[in-house]
GUMIKE-143015 format. One record per residue (C-alpha): residue number from 1; residue in one letter; chain; x, y, z. Coordinates in steps of 0.05 Angstrom, whole numbers, plus 5000, padded with zeros to 4 digits. Example, Ala and Ser with C-alpha at 12.3 -4.5 7.8 and 13.67 -1.06 7.14 Angstrom:
[1,A,A,[5246,4910,5156]]
[2,S,A,[5273,4979,5143]]
This chain:
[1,X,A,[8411,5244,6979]]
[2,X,A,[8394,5296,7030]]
[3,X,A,[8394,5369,6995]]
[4,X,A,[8418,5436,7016]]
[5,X,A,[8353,5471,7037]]
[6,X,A,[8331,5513,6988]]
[7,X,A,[8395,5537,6955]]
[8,X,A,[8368,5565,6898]]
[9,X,A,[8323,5605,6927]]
[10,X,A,[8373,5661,6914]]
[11,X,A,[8353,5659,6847]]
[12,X,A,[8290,5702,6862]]
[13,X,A,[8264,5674,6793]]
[14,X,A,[8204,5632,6766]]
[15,X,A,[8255,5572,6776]]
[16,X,A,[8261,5580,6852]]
[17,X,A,[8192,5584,6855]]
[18,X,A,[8185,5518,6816]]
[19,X,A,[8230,5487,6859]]
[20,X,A,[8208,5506,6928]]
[21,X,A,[8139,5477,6908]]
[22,X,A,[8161,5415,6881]]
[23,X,A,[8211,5408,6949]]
[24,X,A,[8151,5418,6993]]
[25,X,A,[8121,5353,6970]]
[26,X,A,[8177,5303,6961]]
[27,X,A,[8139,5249,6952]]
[28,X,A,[8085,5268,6910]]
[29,X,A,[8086,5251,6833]]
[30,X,A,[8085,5308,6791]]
[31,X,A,[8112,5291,6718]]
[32,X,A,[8101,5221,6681]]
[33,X,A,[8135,5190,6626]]
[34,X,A,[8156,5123,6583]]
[35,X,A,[8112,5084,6653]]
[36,X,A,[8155,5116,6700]]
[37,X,A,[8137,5162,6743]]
[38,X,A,[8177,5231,6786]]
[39,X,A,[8161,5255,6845]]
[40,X,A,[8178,5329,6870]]
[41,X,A,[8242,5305,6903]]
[42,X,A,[8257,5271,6844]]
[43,X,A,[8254,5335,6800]]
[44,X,A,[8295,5376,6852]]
[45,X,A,[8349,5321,6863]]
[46,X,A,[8350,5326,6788]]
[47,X,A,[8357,5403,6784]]
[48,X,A,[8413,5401,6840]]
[49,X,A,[8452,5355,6806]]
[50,X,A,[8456,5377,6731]]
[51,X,A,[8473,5454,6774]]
[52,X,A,[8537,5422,6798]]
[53,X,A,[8555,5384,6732]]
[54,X,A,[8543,5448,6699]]
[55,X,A,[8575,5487,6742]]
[56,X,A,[8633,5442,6740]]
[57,X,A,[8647,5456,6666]]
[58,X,A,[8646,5526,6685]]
[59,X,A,[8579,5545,6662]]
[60,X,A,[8572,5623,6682]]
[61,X,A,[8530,5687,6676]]
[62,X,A,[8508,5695,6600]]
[63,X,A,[8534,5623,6583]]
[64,X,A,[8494,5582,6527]]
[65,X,A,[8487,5499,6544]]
[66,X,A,[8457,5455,6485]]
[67,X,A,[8406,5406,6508]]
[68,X,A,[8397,5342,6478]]
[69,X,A,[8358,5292,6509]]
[70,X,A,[8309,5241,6499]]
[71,X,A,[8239,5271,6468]]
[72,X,A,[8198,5307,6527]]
[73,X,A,[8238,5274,6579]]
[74,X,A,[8237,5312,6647]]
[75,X,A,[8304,5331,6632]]
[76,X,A,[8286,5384,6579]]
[77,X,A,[8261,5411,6632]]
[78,X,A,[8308,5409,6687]]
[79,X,A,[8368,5420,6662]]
[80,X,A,[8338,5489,6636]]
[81,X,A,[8321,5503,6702]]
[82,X,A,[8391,5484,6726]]
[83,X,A,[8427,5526,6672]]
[84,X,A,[8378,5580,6684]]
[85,X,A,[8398,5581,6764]]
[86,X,A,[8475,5587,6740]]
[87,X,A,[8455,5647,6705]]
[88,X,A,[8461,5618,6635]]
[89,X,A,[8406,5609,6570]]
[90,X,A,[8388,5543,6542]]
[91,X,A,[8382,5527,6467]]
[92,X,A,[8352,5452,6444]]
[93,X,A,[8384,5411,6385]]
[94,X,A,[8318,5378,6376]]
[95,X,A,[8260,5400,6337]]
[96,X,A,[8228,5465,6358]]
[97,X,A,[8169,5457,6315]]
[98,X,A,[8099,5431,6351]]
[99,X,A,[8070,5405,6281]]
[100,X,A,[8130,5358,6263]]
[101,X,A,[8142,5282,6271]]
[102,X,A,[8218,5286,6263]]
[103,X,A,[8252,5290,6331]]
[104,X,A,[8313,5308,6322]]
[105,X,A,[8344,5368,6272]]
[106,X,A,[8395,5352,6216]]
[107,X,A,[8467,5348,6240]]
[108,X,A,[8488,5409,6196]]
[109,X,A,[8424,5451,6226]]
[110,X,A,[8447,5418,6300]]
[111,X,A,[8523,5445,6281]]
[112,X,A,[8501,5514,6259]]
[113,X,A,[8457,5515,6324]]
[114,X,A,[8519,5505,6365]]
[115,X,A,[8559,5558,6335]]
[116,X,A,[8505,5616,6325]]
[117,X,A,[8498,5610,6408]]
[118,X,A,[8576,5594,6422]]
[119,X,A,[8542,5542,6468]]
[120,X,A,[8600,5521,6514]]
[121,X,A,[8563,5459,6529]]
[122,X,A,[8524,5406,6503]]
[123,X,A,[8478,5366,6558]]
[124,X,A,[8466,5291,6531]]
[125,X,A,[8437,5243,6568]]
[126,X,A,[8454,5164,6555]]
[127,X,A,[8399,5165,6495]]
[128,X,A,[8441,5219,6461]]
[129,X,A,[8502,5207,6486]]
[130,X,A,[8530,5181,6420]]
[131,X,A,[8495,5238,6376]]
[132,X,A,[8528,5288,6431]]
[133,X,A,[8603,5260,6411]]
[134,X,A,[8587,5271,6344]]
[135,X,A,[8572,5349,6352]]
[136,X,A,[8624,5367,6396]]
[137,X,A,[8674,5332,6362]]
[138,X,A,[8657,5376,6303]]
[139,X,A,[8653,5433,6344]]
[140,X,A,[8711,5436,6394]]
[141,X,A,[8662,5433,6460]]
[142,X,A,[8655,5375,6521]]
[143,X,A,[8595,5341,6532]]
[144,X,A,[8555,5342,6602]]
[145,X,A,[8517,5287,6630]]
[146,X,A,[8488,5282,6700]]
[147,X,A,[8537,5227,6727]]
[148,X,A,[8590,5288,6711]]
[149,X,A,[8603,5300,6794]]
[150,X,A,[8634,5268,6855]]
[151,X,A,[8584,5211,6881]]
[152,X,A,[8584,5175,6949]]
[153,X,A,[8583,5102,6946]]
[154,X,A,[8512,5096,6936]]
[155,X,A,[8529,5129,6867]]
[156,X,A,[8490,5202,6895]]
[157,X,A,[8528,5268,6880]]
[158,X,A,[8561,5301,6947]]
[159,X,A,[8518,5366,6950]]
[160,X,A,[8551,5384,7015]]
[161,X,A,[8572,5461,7003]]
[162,X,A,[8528,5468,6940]]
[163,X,A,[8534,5550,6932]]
[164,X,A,[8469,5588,6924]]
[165,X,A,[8443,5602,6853]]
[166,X,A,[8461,5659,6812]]
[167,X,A,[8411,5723,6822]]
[168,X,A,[8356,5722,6770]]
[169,X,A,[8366,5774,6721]]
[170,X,A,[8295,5793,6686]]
[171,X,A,[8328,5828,6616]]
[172,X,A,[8383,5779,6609]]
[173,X,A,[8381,5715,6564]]
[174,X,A,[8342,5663,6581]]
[175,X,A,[8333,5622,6523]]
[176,X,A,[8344,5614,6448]]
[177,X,A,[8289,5587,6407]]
[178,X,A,[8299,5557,6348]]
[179,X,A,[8253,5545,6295]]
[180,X,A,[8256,5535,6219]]
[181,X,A,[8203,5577,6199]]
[182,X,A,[8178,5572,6126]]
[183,X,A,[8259,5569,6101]]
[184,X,A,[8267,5501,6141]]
[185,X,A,[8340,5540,6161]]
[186,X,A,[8333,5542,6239]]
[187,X,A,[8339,5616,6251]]
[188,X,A,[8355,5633,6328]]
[189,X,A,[8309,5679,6372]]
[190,X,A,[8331,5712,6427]]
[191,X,A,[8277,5709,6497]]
[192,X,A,[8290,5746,6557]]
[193,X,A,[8272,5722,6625]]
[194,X,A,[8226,5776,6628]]
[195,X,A,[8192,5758,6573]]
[196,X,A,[8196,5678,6593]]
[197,X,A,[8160,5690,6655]]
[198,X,A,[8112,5744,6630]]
[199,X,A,[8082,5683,6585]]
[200,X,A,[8085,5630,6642]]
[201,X,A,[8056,5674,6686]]
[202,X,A,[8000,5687,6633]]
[203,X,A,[7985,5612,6621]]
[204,X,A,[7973,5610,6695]]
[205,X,A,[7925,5658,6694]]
[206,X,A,[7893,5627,6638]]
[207,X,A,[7890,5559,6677]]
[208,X,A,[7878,5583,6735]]
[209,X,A,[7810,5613,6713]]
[210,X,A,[7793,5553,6675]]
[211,X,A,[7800,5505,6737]]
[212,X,A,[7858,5462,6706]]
[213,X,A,[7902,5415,6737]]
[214,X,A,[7945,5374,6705]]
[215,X,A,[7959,5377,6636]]
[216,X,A,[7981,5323,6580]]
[217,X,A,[8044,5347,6536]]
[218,X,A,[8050,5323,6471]]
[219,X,A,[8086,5372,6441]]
[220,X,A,[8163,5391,6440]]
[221,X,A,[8176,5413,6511]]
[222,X,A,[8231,5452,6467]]
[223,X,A,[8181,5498,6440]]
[224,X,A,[8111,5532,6450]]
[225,X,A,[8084,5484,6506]]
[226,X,A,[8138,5502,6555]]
[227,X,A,[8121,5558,6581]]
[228,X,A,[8052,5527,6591]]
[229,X,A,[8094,5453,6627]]
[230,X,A,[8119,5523,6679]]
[231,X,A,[8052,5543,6696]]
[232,X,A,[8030,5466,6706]]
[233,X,A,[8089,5455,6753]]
[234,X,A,[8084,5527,6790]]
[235,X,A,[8013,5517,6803]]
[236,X,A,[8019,5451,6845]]
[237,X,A,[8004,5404,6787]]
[238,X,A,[8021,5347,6747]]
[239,X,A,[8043,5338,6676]]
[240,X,A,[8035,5272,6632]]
[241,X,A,[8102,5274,6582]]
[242,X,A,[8090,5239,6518]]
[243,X,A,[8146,5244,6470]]
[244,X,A,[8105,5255,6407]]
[245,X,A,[8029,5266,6388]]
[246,X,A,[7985,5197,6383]]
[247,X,A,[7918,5206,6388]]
[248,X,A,[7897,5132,6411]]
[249,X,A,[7952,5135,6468]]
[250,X,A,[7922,5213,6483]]
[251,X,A,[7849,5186,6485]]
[252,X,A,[7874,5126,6536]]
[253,X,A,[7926,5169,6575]]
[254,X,A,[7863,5219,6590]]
[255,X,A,[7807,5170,6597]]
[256,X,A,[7854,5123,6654]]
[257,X,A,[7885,5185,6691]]
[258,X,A,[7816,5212,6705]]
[259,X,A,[7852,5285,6725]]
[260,X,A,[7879,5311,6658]]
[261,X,A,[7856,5374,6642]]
[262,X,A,[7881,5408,6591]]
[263,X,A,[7934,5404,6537]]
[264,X,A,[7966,5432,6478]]
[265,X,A,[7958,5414,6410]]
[266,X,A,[7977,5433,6343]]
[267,X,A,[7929,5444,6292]]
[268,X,A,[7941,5374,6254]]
[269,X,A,[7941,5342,6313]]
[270,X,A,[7857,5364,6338]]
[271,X,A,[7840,5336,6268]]
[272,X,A,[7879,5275,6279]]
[273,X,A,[7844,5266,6341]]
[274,X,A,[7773,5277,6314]]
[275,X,A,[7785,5226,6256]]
[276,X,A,[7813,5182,6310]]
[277,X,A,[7746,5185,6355]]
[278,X,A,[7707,5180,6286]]
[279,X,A,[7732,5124,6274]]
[280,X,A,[7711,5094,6337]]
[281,X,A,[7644,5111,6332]]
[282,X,A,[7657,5176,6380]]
[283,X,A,[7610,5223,6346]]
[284,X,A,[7583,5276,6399]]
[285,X,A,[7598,5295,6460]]
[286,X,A,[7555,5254,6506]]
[287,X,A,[7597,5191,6470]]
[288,X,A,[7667,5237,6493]]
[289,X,A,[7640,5235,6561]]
[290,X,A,[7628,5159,6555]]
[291,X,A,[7694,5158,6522]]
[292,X,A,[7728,5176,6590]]
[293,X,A,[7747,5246,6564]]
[294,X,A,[7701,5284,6605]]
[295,X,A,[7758,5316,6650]]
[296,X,A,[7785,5356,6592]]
[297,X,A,[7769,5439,6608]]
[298,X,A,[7817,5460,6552]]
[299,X,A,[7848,5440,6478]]
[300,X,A,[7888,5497,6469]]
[301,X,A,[7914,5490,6390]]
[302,X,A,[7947,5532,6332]]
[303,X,A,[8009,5535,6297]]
[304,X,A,[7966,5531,6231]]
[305,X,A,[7902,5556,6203]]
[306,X,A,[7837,5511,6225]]
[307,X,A,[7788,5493,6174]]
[308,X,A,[7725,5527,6196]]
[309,X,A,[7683,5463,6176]]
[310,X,A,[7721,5420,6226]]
[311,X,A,[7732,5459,6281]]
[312,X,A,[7653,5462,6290]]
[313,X,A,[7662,5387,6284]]
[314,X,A,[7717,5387,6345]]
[315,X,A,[7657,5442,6372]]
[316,X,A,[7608,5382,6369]]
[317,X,A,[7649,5324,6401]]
[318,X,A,[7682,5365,6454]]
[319,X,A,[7634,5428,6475]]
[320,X,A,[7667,5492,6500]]
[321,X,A,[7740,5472,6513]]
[322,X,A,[7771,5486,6456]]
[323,X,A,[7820,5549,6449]]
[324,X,A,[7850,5565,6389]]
[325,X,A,[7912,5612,6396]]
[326,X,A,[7954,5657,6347]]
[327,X,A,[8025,5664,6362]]
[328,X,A,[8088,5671,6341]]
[329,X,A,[8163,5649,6366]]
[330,X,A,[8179,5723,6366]]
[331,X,A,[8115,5750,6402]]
[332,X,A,[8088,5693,6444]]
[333,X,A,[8015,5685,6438]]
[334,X,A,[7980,5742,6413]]
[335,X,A,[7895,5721,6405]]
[336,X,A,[7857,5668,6425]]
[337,X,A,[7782,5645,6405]]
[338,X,A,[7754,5624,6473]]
[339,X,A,[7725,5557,6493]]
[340,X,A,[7653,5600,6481]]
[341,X,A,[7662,5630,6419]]
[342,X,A,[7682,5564,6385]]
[343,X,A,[7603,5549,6390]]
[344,X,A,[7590,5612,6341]]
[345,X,A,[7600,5595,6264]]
[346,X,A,[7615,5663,6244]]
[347,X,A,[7678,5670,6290]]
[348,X,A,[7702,5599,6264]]
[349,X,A,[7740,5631,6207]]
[350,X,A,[7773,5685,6256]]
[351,X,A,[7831,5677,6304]]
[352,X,A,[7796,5710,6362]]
[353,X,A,[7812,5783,6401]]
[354,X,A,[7878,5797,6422]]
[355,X,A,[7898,5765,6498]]
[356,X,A,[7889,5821,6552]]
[357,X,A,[7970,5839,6555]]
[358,X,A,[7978,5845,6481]]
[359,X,A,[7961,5909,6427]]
[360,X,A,[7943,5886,6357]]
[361,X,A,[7939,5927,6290]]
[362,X,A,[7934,5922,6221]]
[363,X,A,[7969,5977,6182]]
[364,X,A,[7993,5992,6117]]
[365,X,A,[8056,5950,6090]]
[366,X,A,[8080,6017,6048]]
[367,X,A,[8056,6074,6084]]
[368,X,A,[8064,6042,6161]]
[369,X,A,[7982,6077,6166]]
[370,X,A,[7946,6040,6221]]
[371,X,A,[7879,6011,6179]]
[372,X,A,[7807,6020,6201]]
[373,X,A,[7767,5960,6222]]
[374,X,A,[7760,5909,6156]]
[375,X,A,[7817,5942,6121]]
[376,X,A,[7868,5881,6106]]
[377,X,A,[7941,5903,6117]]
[378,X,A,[8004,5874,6159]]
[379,X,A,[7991,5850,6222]]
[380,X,A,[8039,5884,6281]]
[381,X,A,[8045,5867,6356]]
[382,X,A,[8064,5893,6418]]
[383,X,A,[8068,5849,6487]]
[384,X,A,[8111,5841,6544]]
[385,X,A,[8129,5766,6520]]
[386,X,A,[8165,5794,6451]]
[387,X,A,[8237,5767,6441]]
[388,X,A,[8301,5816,6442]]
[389,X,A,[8310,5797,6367]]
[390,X,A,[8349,5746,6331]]
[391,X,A,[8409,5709,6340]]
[392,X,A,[8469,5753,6304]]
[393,X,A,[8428,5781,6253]]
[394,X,A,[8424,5850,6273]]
[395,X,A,[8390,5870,6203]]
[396,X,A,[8329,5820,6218]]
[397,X,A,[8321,5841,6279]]
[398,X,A,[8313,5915,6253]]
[399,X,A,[8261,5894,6195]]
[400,X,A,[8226,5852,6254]]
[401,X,A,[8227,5902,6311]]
[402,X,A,[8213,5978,6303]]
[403,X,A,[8188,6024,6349]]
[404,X,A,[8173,5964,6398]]
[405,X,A,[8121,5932,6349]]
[406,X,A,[8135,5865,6322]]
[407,X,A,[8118,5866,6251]]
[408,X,A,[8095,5782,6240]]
[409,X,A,[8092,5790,6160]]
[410,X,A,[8021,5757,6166]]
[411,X,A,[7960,5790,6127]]
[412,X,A,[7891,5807,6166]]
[413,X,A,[7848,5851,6180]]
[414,X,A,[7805,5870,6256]]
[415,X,A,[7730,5869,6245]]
[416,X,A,[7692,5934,6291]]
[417,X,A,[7698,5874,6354]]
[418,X,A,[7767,5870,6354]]
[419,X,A,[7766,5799,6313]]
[420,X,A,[7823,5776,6281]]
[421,X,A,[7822,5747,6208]]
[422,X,A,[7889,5717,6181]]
[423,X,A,[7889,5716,6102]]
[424,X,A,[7959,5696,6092]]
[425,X,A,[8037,5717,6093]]
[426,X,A,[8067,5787,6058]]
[427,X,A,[8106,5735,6024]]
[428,X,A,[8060,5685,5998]]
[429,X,A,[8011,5741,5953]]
[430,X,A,[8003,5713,5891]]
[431,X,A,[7993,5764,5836]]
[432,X,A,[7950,5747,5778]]
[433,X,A,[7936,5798,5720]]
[434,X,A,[7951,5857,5774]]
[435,X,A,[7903,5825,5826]]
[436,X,A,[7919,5808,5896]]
[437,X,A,[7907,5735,5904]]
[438,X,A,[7910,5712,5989]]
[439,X,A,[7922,5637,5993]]
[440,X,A,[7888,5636,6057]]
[441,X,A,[7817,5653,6038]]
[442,X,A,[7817,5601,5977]]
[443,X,A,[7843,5546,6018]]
[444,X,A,[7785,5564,6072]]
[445,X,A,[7728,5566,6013]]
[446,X,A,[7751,5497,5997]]
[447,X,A,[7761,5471,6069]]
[448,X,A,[7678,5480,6066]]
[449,X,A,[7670,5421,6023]]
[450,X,A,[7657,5361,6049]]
[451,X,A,[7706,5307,6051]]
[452,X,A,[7767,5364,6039]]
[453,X,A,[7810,5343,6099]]
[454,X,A,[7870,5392,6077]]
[455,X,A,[7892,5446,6022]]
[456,X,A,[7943,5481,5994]]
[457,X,A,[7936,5542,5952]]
[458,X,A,[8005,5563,5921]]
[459,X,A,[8025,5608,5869]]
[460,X,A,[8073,5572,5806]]
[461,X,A,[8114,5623,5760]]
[462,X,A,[8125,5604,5687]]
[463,X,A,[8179,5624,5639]]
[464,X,A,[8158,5693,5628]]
[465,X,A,[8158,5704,5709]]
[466,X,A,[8082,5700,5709]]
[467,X,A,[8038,5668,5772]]
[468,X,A,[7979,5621,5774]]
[469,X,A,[7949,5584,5824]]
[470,X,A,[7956,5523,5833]]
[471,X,A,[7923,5471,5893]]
[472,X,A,[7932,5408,5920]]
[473,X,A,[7880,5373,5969]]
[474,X,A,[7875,5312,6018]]
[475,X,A,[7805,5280,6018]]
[476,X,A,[7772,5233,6056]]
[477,X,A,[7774,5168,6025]]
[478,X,A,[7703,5150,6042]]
[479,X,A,[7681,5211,6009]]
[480,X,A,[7657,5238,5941]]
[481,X,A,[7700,5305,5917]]
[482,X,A,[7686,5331,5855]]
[483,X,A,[7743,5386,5835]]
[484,X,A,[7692,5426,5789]]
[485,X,A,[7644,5434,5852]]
[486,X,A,[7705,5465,5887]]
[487,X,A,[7718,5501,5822]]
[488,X,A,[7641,5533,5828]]
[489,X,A,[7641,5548,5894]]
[490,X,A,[7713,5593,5894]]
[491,X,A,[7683,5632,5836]]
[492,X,A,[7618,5641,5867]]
[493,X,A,[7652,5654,5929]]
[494,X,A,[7703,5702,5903]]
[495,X,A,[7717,5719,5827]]
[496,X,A,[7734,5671,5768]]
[497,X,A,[7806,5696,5787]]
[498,X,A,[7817,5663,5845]]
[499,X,A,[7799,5595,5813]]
[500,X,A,[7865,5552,5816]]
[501,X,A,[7883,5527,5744]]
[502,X,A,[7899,5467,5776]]
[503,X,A,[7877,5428,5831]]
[504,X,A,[7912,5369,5850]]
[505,X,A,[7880,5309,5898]]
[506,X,A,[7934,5269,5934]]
[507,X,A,[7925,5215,5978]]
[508,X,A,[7964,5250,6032]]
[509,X,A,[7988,5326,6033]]
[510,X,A,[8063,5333,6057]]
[511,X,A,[8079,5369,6108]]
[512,X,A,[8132,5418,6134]]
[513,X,A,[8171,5413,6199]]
[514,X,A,[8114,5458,6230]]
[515,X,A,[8062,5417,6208]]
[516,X,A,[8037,5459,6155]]
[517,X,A,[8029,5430,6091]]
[518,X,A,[8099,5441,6056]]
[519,X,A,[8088,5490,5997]]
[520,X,A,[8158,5498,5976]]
[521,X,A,[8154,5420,5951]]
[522,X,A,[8089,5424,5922]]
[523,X,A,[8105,5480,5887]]
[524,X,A,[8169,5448,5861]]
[525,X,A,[8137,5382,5834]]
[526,X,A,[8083,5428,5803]]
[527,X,A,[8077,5414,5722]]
């Protein structure tokens, strides 16, 4: 199929410039996935012709389209663009959490998706073809798939008289994010172009300066990595699609490609991939290099809190590569730790300074008082990649947003360098005899004991409404844990107070639909 040249270069937008890239080199291969492999033509065939399905069902200017496609396919990616280029925002029906294993939402979360956006579309592809009936049956709305156009006899869409895109329009809706938070209700936030490309345009900095090429995505393309997937394909390079986080396919993706460079990673998923390498007798980082991982410039990882004790183990195997950011679905990324400071011990605890574009404080939850430097109060935020607010709830949105700072509901405090320490959420204090207990800072004090792979410090009401704290941990299995020496060390470390009246060893911790270990059920099956 011959294409139009360059018709959406009208768009003005990050998009066109995606798309003029990939057309330059047609035959070059610049995503991977399931063995099969896209070249730059490829990609733009497939933007061109999901633009005239779209625009066939009368997708407009401020229209919504649900995607639903198979897990990190090319597609997510593509059809965004294509919607995007008609002028409309894109919301997913899949998970929008980096941590989780579960790939696709609920049907009732999917349902209430479709009608907090008034999506007039849903995008399935033959995977979810079935799963896209379902919904829009229950919703009243036609399904799109990329056959959805005329087609010669060769079975290739007629893009003779394909109009230009729709003019790129920096404050309007680009996307709606998704993402369960700690209420596991997907609550909708609202991104602006503006602030879509401001973060794109960020990552390529950031990649830039690092020397990265191509990257391996392992991730939800529907979430945090996308922006990042942007700045891969805007800079010229390739990216390596897996649909879900396995570290022995990650170590033998990297080690055979030769040119992966960086990646995104939850938190779970760098300890997953240290006990992986462990386990294979991959214990420093001359053994990485022998390992075939040597190309790797940057781990970026967050989405939880790293145990200080093994991220100077990831330190050890992988050098200065790792970069642990803080961010949010309403700010974008707001600190990193640098690929540097990973080798000091007493920044392992911290979160790093805030990235160049973004303005940090802590300030007093009652009085709205910014704090001095090691004063712990509510961390606020203010950045160019901040959403507009969330999805019909006008009343969040003002809690969230004042003043154009973000207030994140996360506890910290800046040491005199501009270091960020995170010691928990407003809404996770637990109060015991009048004292302010943080989770955060007991669950780090026994993350330092050998063998503690994960923990979860909760608080557990009685009958009379009072809180204690209560812990469960994963261990090692080849390792020796003795509760009391955890006991010791958190009243040594802090006050007999903070000691959890009960501490709980499972053989696995569950987890959340972040990837955070999932609180709300441990503190249900509590005794």
């Amino acid at each position: 199929m011959s294409l139009p040249e360059h018709w959406w270069r009208a768009s003005r937008s990050y998009v066109s410039e995606i798309l003029s890239l990939l057309a330059a080199a047609p035959d070059r291969d610049f995503a991977y996935w399931r063995g099969e492999a896209f070249s730059g033509g490829d990609l733009v065939r497939s933007v061109t012709e999901t633009f005239l399905a779209l625009r066939n069902r009368g997708v407009g200017r401020g229209d919504a389209v649900a995607v639903l496609v198979a897990p990190n396919s090319p597609e997510t990616l593509t059809v965004r663009y294509a919607t995007q280029l008609l002028g409309g925002a894109v919301c997913y029906l899949r998970t929008t959490n980096p941590g989780t294993k579960v790939t696709v939402l609920p049907l009732e979360h999917q349902i209430q998706i479709l009608r907090e956006t008034e999506a007039v579309t849903i995008y399935a592809d033959a995977e979810t073809s079935e799963r896209a009936a379902e919904l829009a049956d229950a919703i009243g709305i036609p399904v799109t798939r990329l056959h959805d156009g005329e087609r010669d006899e060769a079975g290739r869409v007629d893009c003779a008289g394909i109009p230009d895109a729709v003019a790129w329009e920096p404050d309007a809706l680009a996307f709606i994010n998704f993402t369960s938070g700690s209420t596991g209700r997907p609550k909708g936030i609202r991104v602006s172009g503006r602030a879509w490309e401001a973060t794109m345009r960020a990552w390529m900095e950031l990649g830039r300066e690092a020397g990265c090429t191509s990257m391996l995505v392992s991730t939800p393309l529907s979430h945090g990595v996308a922006p990042l997937a942007d700045a891969v394909f805007a800079s010229g390079e390739a990216l390596y699609l897996h649909e879900s986080f396995d570290a022995e396919k990650f170590v033998n993706t990297v080690s055979a490609e030769k040119d992966v460079s960086w990646t995104f990673m939850a938190t779970t998923h760098v300890f997953q991939l240290i006990d992986h390498l462990l386990e294979r007798g991959i214990r420093d980082s001359d053994a990485v290099e022998a390992a075939g991982l040597s190309s790797l410039k940057r781990i970026v990882y967050g989405g939880s809190p790293a145990a200080p004790a093994r991220i100077v183990q990831a330190f050890r195997l992988f050098g200065p590569v790792l970069a642990q950011g803080y961010a949010t679905s309403e700010s974008g990324r707001i600190t990193t730790l640098t690929p540097a400071e990973h080798g000091d011990p007493e920044l392992a605890a911290t979160v790093g300074r805030p990235f160049p574009e973004v303005e940090v404080v802590v300030c007093n939850s009652d009085s709205g008082a910014q704090l001095a430097a090691g004063e712990i109060g509510e961390v606020r935020v203010r950045s160019p990649q901040m959403m507009d607010g969330y999805n019909g709830d006008p009343e969040l949105t003002a809690r969230a947003l004042r003043d154009g700072w973000y207030f994140t509901g996360d506890i910290g405090c800046l040491d005199e360098r501009g270091y960020l320490t995170l010691l928990g959420r407003v809404a996770d204090v637990i109060k015991v005899d009048g004292v302010k207990i943080h989770p955060i800072v007991v669950e780090s004090e026994i993350l330092s004991h050998p063998g503690v792979r994960h923990a979860a410090v909760y608080g557990v009401r009685d009958e009379d409404g009072s809180e204690h704290i209560h812990a469960a941990i994963e261990c090692d299995p080849a390792e020796v844990v003795e509760v009391e020496k955890i006991r010791a060390g958190i009243a040594e470390a802090f006050s007999p107070i903070h000691v959890p009246e009960k501490i709980a060893i499972l053989e696995a911790l569950p987890m959340n639909r972040n990837g955070k270990p999932d609180k709300v059920l441990l503190r249900s099956t509590s005794v």
